[in-house]
N, C-alpha and C positions, 0 to 999 in steps of 0.2 A: 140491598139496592133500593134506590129512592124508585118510587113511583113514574116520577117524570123520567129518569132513565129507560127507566121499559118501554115507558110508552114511545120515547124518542128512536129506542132501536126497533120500537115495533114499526112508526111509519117512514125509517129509511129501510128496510126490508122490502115491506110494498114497495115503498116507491121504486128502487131498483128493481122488482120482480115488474113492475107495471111499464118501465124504461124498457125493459130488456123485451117487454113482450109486441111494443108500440114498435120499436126500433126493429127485430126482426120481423115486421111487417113490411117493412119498406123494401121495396124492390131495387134491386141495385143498381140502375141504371138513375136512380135519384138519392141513393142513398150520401154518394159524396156532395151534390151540392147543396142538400140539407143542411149536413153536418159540418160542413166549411162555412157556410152563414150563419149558424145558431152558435160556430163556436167564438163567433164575434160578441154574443152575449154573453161571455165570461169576462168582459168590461167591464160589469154588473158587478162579476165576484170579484175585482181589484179592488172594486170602492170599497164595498163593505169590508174585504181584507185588512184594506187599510185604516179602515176606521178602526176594526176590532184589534189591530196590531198597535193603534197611538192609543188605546182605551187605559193601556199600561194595568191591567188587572193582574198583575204577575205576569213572570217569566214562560209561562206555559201559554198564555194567550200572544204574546210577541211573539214565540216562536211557531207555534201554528199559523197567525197572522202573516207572518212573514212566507210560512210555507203555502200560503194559501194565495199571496201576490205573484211569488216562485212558478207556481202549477200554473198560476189563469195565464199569467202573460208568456207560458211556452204554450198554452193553446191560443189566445188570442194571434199570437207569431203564427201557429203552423194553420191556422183558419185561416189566413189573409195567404200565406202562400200556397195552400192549395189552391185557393179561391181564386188565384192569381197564375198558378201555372191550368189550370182550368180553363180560362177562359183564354189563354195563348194557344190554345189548341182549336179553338174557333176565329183566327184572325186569319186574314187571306196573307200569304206567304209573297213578295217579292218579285216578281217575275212572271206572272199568273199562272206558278206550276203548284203542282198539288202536294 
């Protein structure tokens, strides 16, 4: 294995052990509207998806590429609808009943 592999799976390692440790911090009464607005930044990871997907560097960068626009926009989708049934749950109802 080349060098740079190691080092690559050394710092997604951290990085998820560093996620996972920041993220079980978070108290739950904030943890959903965090994570319904940050998953709004996986708009980020279409662009680049998509650039890495028209790069055409072979069929294994397409198809990652593609699987990597696949993934962000069912999170971008399910952030905007939490986000959204979220804050229905704060609008005055109708009739001023509760």
């Amino acid at each position: 294995m080349s060098d740079l592999f190691i080092q690559g799976i050394v710092v997604f390692v951290l990085a998820a052990f560093v996620g996972f440790e920041v993220i079980s911090k978070v108290p739950p009464t904030l943890h959903t509207p965090l994570m319904s607005g940050a998953n709004a930044i996986s708009g980020i990871t279409i662009v680049g998806a998509v650039t890495a997907a028209a790069l055409d560097k072979g069929n294994a960068a397409v198809v990652l590429g593609f699987l990597a626009v696949a993934f962000a926009t069912i999170n971008v989708v399910g952030g905007f609808l939490v986000t959204d049934r979220m804050l229905e749950m704060f609008k005055k109802k109708p009739g001023g009943g509760k």
